[in-house]
mmCIF file of the N, C-alpha and C atoms, coordinates in Angstrom:
data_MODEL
# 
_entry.id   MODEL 
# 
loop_
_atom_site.group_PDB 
_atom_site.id 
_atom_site.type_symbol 
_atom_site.label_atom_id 
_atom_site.label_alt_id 
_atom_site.label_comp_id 
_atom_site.label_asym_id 
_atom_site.label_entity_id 
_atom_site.label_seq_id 
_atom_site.pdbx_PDB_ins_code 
_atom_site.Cartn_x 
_atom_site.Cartn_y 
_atom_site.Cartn_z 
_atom_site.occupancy 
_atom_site.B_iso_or_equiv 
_atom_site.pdbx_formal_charge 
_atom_site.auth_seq_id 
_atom_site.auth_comp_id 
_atom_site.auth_asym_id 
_atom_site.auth_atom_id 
_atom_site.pdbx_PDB_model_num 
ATOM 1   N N  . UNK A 1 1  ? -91.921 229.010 126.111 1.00 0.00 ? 1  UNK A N  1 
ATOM 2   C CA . UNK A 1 1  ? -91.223 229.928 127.005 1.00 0.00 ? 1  UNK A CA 1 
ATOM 3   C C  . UNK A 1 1  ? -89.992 230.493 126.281 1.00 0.00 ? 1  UNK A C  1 
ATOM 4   N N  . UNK A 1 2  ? -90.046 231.757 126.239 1.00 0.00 ? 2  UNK A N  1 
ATOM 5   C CA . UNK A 1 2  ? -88.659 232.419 125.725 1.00 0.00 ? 2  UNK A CA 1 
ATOM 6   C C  . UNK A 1 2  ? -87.318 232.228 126.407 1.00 0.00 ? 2  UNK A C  1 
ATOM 7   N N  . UNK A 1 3  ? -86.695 232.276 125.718 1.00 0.00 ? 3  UNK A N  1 
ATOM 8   C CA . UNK A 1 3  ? -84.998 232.118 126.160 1.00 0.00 ? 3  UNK A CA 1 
ATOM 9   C C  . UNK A 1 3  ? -84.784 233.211 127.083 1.00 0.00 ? 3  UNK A C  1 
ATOM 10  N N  . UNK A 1 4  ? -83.681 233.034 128.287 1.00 0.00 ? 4  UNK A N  1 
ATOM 11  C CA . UNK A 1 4  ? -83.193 233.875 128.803 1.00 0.00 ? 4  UNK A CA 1 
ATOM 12  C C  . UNK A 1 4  ? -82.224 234.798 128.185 1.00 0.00 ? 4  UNK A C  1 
ATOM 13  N N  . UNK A 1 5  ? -81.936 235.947 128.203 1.00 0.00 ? 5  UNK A N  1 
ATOM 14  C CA . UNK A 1 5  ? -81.180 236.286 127.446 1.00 0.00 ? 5  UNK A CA 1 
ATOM 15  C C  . UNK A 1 5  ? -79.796 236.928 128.324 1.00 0.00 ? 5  UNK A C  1 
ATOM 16  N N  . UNK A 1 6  ? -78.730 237.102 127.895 1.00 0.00 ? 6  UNK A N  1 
ATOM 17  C CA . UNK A 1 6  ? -77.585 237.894 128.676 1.00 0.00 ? 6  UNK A CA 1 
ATOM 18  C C  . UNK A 1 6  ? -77.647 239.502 128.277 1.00 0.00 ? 6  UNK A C  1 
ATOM 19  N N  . UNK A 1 7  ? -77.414 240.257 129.259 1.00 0.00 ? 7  UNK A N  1 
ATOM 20  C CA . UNK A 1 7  ? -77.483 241.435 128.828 1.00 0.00 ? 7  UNK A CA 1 
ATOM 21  C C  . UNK A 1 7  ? -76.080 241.790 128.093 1.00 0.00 ? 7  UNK A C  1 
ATOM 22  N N  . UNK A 1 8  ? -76.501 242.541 127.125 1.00 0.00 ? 8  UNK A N  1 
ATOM 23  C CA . UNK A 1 8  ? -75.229 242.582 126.147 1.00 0.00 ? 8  UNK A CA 1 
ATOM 24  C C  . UNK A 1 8  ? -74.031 243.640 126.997 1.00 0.00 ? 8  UNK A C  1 
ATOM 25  N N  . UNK A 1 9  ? -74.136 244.635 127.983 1.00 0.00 ? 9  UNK A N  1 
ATOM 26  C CA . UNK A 1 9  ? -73.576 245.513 128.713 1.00 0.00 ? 9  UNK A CA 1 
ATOM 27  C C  . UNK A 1 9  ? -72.778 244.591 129.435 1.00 0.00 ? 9  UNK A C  1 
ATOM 28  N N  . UNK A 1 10 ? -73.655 243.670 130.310 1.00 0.00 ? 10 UNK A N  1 
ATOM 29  C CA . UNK A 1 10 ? -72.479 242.547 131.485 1.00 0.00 ? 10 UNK A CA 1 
ATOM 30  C C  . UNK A 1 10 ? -71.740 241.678 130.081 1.00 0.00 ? 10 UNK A C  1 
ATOM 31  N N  . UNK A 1 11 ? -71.795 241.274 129.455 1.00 0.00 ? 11 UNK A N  1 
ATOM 32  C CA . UNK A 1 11 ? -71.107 240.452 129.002 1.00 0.00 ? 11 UNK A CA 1 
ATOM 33  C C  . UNK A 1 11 ? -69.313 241.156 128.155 1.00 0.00 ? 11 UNK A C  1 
ATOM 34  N N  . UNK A 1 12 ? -69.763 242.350 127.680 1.00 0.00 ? 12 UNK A N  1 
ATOM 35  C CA . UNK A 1 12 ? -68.958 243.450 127.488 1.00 0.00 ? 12 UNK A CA 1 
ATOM 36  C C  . UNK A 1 12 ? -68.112 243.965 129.008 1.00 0.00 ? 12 UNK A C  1 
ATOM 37  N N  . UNK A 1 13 ? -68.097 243.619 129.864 1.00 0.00 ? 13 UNK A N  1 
ATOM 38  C CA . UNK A 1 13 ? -67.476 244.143 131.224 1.00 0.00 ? 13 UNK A CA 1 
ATOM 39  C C  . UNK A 1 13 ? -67.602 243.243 131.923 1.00 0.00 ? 13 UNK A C  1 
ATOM 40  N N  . UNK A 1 14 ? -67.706 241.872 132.008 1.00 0.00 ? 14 UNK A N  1 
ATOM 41  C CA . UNK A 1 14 ? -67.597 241.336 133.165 1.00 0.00 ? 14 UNK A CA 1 
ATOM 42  C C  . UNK A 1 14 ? -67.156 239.862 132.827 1.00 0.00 ? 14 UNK A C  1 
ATOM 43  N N  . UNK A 1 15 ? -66.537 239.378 133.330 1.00 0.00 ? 15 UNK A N  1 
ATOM 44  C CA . UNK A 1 15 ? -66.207 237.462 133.253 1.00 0.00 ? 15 UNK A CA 1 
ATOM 45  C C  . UNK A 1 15 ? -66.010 237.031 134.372 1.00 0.00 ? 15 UNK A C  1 
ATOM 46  N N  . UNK A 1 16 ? -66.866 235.814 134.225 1.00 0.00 ? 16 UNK A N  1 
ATOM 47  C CA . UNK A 1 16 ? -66.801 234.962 135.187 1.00 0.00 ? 16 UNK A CA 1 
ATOM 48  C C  . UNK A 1 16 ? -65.547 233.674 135.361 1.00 0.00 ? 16 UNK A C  1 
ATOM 49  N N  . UNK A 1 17 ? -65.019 233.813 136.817 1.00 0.00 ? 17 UNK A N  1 
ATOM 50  C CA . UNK A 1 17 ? -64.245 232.901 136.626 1.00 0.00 ? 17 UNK A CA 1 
ATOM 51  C C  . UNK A 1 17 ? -64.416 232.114 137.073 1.00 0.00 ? 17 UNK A C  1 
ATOM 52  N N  . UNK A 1 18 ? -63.832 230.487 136.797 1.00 0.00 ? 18 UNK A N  1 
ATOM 53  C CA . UNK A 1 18 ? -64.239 228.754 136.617 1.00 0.00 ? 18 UNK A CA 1 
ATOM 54  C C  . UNK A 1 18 ? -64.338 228.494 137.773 1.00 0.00 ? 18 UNK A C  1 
ATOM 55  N N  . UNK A 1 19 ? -64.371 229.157 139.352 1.00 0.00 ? 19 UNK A N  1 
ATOM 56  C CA . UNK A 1 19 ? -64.854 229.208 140.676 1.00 0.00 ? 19 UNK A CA 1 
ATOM 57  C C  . UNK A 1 19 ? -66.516 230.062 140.796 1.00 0.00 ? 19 UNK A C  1 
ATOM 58  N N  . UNK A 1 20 ? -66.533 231.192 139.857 1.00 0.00 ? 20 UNK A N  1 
ATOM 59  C CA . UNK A 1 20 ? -67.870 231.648 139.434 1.00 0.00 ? 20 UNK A CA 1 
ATOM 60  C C  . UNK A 1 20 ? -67.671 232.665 140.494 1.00 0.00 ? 20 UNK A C  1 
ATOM 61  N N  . UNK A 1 21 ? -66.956 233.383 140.474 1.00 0.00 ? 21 UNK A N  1 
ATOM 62  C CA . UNK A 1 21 ? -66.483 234.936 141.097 1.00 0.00 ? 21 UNK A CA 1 
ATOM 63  C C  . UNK A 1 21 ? -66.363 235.553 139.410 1.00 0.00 ? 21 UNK A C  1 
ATOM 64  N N  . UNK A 1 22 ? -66.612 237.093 139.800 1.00 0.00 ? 22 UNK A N  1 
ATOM 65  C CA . UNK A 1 22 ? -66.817 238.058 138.556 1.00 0.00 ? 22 UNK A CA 1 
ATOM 66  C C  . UNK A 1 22 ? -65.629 238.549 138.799 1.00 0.00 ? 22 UNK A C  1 
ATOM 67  N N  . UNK A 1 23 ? -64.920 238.625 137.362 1.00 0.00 ? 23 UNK A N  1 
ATOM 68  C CA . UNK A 1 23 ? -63.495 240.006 137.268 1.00 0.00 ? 23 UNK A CA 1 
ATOM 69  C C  . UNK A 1 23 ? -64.292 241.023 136.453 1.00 0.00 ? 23 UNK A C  1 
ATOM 70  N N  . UNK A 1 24 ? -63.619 242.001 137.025 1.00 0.00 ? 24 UNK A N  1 
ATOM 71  C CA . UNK A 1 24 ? -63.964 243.072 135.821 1.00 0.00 ? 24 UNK A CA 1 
ATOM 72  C C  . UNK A 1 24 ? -63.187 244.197 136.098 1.00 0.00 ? 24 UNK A C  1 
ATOM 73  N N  . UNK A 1 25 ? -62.759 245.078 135.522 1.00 0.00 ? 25 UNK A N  1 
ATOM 74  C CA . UNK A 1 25 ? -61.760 246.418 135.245 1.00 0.00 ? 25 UNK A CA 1 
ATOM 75  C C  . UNK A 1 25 ? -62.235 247.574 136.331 1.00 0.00 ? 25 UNK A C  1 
ATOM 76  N N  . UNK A 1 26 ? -60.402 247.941 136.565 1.00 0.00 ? 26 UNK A N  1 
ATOM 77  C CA . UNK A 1 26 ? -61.275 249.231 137.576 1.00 0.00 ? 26 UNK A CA 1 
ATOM 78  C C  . UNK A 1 26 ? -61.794 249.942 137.245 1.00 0.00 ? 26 UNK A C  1 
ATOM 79  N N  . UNK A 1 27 ? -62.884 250.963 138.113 1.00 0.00 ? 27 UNK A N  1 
ATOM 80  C CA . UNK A 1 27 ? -63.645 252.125 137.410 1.00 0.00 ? 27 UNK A CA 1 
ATOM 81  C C  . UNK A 1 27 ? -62.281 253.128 137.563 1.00 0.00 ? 27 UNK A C  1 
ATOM 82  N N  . UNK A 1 28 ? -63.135 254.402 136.992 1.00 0.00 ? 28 UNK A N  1 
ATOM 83  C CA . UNK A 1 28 ? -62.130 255.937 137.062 1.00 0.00 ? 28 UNK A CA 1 
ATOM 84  C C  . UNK A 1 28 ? -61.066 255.696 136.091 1.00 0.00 ? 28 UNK A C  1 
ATOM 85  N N  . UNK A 1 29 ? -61.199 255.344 134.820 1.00 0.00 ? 29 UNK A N  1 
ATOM 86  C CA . UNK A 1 29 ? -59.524 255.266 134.687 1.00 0.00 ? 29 UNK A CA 1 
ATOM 87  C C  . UNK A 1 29 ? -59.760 255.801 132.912 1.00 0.00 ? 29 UNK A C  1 
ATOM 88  N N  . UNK A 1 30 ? -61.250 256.123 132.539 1.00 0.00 ? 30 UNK A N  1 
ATOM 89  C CA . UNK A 1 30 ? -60.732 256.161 131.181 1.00 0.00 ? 30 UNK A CA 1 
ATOM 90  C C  . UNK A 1 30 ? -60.877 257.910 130.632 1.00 0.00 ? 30 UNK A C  1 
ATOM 91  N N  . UNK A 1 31 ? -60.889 258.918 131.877 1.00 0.00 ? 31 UNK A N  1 
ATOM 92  C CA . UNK A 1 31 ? -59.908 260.364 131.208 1.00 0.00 ? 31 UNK A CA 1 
ATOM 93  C C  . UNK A 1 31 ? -59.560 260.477 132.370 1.00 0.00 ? 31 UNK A C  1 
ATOM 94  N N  . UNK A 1 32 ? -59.521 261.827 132.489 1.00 0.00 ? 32 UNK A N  1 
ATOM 95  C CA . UNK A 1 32 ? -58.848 262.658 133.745 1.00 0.00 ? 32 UNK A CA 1 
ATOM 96  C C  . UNK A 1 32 ? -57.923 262.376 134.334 1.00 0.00 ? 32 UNK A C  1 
ATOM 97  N N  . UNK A 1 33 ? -56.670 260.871 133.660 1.00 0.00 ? 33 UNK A N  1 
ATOM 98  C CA . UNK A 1 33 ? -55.703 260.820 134.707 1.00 0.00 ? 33 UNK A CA 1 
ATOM 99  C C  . UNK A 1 33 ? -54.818 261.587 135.368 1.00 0.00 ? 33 UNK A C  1 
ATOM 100 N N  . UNK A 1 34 ? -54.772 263.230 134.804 1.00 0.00 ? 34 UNK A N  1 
ATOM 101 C CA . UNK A 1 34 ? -53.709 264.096 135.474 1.00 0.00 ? 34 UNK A CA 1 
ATOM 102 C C  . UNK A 1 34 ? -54.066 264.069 136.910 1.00 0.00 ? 34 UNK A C  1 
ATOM 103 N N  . UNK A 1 35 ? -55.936 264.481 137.119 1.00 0.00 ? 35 UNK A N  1 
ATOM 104 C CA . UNK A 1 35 ? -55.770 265.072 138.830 1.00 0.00 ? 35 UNK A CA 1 
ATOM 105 C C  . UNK A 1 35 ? -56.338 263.386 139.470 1.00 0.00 ? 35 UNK A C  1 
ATOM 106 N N  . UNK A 1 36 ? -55.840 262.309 139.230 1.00 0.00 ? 36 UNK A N  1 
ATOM 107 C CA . UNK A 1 36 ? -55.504 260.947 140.011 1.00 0.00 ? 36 UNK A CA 1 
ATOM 108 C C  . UNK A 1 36 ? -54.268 261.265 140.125 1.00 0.00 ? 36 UNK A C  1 
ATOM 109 N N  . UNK A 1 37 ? -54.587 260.273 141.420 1.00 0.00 ? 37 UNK A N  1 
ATOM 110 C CA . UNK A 1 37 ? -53.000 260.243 141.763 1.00 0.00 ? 37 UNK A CA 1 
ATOM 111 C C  . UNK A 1 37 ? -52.114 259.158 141.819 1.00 0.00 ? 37 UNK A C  1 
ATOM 112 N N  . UNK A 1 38 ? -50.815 259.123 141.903 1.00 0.00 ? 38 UNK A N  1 
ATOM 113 C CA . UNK A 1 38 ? -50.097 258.087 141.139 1.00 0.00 ? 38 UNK A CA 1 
ATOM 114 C C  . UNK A 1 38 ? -50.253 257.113 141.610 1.00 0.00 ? 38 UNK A C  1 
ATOM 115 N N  . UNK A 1 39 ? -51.007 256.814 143.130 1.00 0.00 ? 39 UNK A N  1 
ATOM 116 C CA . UNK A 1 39 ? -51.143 255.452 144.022 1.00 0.00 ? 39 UNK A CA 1 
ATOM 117 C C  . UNK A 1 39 ? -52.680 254.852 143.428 1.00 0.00 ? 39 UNK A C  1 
ATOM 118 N N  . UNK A 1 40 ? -53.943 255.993 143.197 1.00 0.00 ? 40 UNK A N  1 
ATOM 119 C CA . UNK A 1 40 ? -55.138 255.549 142.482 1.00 0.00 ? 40 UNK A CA 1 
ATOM 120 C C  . UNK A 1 40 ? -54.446 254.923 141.203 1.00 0.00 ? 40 UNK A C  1 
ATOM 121 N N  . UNK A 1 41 ? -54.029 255.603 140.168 1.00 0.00 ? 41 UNK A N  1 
ATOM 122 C CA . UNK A 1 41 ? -53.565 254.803 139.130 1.00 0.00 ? 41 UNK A CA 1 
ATOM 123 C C  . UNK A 1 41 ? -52.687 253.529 139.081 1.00 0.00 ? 41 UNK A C  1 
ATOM 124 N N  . UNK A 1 42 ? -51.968 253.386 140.059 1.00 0.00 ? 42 UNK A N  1 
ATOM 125 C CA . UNK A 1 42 ? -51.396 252.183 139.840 1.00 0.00 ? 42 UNK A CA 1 
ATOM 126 C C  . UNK A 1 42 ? -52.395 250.974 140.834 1.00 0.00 ? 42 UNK A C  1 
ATOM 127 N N  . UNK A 1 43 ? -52.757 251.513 141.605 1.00 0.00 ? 43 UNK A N  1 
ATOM 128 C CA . UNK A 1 43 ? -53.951 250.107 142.212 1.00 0.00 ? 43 UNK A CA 1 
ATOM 129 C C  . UNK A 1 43 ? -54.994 249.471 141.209 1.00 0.00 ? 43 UNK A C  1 
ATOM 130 N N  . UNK A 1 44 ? -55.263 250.719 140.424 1.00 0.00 ? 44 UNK A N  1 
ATOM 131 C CA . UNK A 1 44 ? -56.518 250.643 139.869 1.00 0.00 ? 44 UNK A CA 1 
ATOM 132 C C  . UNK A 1 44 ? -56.214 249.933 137.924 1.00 0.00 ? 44 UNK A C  1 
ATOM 133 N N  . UNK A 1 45 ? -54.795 249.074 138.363 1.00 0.00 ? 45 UNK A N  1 
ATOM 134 C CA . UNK A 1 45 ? -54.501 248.782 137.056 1.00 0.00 ? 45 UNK A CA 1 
ATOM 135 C C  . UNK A 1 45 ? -55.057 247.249 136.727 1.00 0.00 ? 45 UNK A C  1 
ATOM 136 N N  . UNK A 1 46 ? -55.122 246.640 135.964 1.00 0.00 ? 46 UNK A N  1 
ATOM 137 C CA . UNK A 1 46 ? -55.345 245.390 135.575 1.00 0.00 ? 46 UNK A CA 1 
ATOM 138 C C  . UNK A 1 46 ? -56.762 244.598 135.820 1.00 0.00 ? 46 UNK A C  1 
ATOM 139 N N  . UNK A 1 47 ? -57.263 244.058 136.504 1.00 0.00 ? 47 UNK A N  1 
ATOM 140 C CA . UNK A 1 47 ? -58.844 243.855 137.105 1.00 0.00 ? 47 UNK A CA 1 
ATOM 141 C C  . UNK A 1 47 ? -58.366 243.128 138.248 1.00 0.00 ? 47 UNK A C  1 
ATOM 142 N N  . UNK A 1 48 ? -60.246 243.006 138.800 1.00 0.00 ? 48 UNK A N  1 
ATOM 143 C CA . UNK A 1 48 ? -59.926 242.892 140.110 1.00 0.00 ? 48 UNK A CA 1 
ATOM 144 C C  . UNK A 1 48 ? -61.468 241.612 140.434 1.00 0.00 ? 48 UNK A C  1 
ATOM 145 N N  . UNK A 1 49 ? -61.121 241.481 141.238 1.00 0.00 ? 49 UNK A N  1 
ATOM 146 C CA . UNK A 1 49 ? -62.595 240.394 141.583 1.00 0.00 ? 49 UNK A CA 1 
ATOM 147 C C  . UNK A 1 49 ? -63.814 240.730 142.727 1.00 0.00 ? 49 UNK A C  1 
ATOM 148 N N  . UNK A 1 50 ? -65.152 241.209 142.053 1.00 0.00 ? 50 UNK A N  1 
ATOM 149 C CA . UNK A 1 50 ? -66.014 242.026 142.931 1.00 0.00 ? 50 UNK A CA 1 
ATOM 150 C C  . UNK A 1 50 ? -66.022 241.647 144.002 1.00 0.00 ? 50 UNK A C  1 
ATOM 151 N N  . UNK A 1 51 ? -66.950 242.390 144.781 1.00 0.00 ? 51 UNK A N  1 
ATOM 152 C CA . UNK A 1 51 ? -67.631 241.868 145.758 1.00 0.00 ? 51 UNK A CA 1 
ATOM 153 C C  . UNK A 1 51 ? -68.671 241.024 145.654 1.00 0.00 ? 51 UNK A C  1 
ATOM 154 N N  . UNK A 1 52 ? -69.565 240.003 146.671 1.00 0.00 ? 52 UNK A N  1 
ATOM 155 C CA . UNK A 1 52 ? -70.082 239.314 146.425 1.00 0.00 ? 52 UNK A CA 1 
ATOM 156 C C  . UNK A 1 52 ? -71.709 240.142 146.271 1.00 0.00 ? 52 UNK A C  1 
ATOM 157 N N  . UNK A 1 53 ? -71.791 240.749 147.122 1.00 0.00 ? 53 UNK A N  1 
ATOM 158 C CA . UNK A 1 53 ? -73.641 241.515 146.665 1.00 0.00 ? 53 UNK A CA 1 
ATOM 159 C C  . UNK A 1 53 ? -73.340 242.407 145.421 1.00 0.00 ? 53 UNK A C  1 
ATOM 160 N N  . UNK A 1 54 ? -71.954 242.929 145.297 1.00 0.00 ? 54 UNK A N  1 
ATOM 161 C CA . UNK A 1 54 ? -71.969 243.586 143.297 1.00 0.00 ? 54 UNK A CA 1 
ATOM 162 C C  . UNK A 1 54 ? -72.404 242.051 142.669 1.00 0.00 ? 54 UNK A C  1 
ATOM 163 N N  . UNK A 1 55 ? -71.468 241.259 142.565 1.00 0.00 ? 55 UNK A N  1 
ATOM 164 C CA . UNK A 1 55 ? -71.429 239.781 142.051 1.00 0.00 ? 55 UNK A CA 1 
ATOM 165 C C  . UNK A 1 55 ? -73.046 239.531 141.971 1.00 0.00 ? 55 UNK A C  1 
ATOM 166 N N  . UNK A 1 56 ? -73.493 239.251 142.731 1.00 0.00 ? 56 UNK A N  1 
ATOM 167 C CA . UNK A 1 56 ? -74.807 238.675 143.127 1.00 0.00 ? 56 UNK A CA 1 
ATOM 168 C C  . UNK A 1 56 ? -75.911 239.285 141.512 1.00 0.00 ? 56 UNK A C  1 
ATOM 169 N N  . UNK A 1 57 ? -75.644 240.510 141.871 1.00 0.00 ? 57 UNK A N  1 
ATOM 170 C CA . UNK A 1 57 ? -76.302 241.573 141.032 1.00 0.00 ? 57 UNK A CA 1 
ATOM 171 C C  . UNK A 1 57 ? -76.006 241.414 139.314 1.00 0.00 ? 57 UNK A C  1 
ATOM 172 N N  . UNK A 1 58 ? -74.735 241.087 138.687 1.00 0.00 ? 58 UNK A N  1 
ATOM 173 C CA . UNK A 1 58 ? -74.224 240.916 137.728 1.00 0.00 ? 58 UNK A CA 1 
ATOM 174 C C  . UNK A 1 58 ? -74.943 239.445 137.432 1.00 0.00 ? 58 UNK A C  1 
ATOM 175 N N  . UNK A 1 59 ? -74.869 239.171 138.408 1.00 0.00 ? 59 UNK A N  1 
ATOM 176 C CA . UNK A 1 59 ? -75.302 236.836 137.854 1.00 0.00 ? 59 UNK A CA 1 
ATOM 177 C C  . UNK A 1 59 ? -76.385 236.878 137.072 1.00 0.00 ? 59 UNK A C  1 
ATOM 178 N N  . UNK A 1 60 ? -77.420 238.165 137.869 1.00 0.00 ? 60 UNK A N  1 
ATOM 179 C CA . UNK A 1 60 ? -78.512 238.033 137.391 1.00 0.00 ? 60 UNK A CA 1 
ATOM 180 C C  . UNK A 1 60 ? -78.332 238.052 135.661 1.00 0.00 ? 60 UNK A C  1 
ATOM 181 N N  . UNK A 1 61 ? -77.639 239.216 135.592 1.00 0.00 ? 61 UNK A N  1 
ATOM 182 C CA . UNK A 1 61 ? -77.763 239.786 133.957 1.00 0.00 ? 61 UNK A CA 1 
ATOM 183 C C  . UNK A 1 61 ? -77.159 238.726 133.413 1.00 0.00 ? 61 UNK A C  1 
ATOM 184 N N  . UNK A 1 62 ? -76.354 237.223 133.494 1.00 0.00 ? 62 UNK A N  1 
ATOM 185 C CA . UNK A 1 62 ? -75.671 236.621 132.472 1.00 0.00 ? 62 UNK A CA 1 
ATOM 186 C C  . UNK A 1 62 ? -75.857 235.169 133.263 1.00 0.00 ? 62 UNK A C  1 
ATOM 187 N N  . UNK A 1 63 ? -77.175 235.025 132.769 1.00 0.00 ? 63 UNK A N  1 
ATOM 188 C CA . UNK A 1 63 ? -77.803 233.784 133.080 1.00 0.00 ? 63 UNK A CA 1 
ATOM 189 C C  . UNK A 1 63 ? -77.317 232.247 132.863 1.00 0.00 ? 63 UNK A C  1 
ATOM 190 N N  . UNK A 1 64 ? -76.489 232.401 131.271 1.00 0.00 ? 64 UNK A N  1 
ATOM 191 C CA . UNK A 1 64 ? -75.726 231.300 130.718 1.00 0.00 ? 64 UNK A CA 1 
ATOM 192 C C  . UNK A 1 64 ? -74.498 231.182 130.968 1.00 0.00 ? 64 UNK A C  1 
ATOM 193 N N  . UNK A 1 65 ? -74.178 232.359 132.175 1.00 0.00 ? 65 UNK A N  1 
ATOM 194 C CA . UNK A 1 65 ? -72.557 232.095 132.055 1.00 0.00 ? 65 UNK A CA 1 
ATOM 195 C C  . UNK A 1 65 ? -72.419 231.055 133.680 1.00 0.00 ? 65 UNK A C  1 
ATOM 196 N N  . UNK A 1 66 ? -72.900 230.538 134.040 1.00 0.00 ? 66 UNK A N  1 
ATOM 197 C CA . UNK A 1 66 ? -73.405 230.005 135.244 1.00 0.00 ? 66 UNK A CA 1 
ATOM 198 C C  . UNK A 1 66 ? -72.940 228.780 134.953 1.00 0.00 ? 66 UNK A C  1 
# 
């Protein structure tokens, strides 16, 4: 039986944390910041922790990080 593999995309954008909730970076943020506005840009700074049916969806792709 072949190995499971992680998809190389989730592992590049997503971490799991030692409770096994996903962080990952806000979307919208890498051009166009002139027409955002200054409240989108500052919410949308640092990462954040999904939702659980996004979550759900990501687990699949990173089988070993479990």
């Amino acid at each position: 039986m072949p190995k499971m593999k992680t998809k190389s995309s989730c592992k590049k954008r997503f971490k799991i944390t030692a409770s096994g909730k996903v962080k990952s970076a806000a979307a919208g943020k890498r051009h166009g910041m002139i027409k955002r506005s200054n409240k989108f840009i500052r919410d949308a700074r640092g990462t954040m922790v999904l939702s659980e049916p996004d979550a759900r969806i990501v687990k699949k792709f990173m089988p070993n990080s479990l």
